[in-house]
N, C-alpha and C positions, 0 to 999 in steps of 0.2 A: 643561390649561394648566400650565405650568412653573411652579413653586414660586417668587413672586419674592424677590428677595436686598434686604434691608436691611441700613444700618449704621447703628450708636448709637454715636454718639461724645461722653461725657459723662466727666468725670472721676471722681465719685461711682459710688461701687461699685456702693451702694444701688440708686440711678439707673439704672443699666445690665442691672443682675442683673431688678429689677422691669420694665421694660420688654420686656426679651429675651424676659420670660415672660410677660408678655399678647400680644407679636405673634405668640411661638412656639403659644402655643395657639390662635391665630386663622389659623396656616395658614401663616404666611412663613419665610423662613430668617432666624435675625440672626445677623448679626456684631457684633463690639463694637470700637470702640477709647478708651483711656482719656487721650486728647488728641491731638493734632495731628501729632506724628511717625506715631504710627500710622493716625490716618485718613490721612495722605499715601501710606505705606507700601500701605496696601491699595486707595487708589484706583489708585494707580501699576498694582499687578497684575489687576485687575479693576475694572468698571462697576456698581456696585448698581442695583435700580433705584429706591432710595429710600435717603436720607441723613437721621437724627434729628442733630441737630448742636446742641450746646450751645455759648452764647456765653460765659460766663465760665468759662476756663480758663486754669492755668496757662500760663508763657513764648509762646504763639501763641494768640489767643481765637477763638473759632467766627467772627467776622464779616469777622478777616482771613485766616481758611484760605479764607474764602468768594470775598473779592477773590481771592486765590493763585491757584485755581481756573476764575475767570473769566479771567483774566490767561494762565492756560496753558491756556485753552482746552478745562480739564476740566470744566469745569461743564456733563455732558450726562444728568447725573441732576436727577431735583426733590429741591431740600433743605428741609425745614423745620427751624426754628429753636427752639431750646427756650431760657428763660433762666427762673430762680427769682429774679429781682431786674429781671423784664424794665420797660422805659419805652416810650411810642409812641415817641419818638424812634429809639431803635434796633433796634426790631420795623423803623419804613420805611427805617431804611437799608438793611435784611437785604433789604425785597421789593425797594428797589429797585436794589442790587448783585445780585441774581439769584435769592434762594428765593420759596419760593412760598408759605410760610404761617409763624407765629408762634405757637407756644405756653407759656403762661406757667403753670410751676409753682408749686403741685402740677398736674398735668393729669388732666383728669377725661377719665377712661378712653373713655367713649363720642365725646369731641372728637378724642380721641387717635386712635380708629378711624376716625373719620368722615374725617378729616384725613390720614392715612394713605392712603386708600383713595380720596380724589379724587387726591392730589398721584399716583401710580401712574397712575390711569384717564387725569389728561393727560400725565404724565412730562413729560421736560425736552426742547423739542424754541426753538427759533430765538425765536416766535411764541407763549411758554406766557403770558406776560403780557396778552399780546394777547387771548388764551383768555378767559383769569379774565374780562379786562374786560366783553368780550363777552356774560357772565352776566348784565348788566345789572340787577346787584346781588343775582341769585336766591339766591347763596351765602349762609350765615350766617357774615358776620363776617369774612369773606375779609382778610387783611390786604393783602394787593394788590389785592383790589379795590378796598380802601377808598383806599388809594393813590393809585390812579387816578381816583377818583371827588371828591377831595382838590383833585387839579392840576386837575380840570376845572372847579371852584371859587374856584382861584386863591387858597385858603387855605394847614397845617401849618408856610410854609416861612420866610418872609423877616417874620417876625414875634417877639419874644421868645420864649422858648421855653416860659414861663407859658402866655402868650397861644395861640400856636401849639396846645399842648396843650391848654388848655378847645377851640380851635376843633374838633380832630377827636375829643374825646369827645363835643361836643355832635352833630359830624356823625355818629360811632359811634351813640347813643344815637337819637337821630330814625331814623336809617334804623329801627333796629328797631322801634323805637315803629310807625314806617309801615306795616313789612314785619309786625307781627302783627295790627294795626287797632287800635291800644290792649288789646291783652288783656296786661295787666300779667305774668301768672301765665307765660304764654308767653315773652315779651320777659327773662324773670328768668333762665329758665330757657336762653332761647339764651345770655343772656351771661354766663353762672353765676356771679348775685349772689343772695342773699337778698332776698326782697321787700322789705326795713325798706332796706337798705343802695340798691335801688335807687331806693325813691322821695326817700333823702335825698341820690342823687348827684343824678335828676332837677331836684329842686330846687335843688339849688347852680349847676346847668348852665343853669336856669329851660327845662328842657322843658316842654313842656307837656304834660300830658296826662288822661285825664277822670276826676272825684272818683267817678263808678261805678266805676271802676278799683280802686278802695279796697275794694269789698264782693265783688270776684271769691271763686271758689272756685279 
């Protein structure tokens, strides 16, 4: 199987340099570029088949090179989204302008791979959205799934943006709660919080969920 091609497009050196070298040692090729002329430059001459795309950057940010792309009809790679200041709000504009996932810095290495390595397995094809949904929430944390699973609720959108927000971290949070049975230790670990930090977000959200949950291992 051919070595596949990724691009990191992040401003931070840091960022780029450490990155390069956990995919390079996991087998991919990377490329880098350090903003937006040049990921434009090197989509123009080649098709990766994976885009890390940072959203705060100088003069052009990651969500309008994203538009750019769909607009010119180059958006035929899956891109995920990185931001170090990310908000849901603009995690679902990214899924629903066209990428396929949302990672919020620092990113813990094994999300990063796992994330990597689905958005590749479906690539960017007409109908990738379509895909995700289709998982019928099996994904952990999918930001487009959760998107979709969102609309079909009728909630995130025509709501204050307070508002909006408690709605889909309470819908984030339940899913998981569901999707592990209550096993707290589990549920923490998909959404990489601290046990302390999760049951005092649970509670501000009023999830519910079972006071044995308290004495797991």
């Amino acid at each position: 199987m051919a070595t596949k091609e990724i691009l990191v497009v992040d401003d931070e050196i840091g960022i780029r340099e450490l990155l390069s070298e956990i995919l390079f040692d996991e087998g991919y090729h990377v490329h880098v570029a350090e903003n937006a002329i040049q990921a434009r430059d090197f989509r123009n001459r080649q098709v990766p088949d994976l885009v890390l795309l940072d959203i705060w950057m100088p003069n052009t940010d990651g969500v309008s090179l994203l538009k750019e792309w769909v607009g010119q009809n180059l958006l035929t790679m899956p891109v995920i989204m990185m931001s170090g200041h990310g908000t849901i709000e603009t995690a679902l504009e990214a899924t629903r302008i066209g990428a396929v996932d949302f990672l919020e810095k620092p990113i813990a290495l094994q999300k990063l791979l796992d994330a990597v390595a689905k958005a590749i397995r479906l690539g960017a094809t007409p109908n990738i959205r379509q895909e995700v949904t289709s998982e019928n929430l099996t994904d952990q944390g999918s930001m487009a799934t959760l998107w979709e699973t969102a609309a079909q609720f009728s909630l995130p959108l025509d709501l204050p943006l307070r508002e909006a927000r408690e709605h889909f971290d309470s819908l984030y949070f339940n899913y998981h709660m569901h999707k592990e049975n209550g096993n707290m230790t589990r549920v923490a670990k998909n959404v990489g919080l601290e046990r302390t930090h999760l049951y005092r977000k649970l509670k501000q959200l009023d999830v519910k969920f079972a006071k044995k949950s308290l004495d797991e291992n």
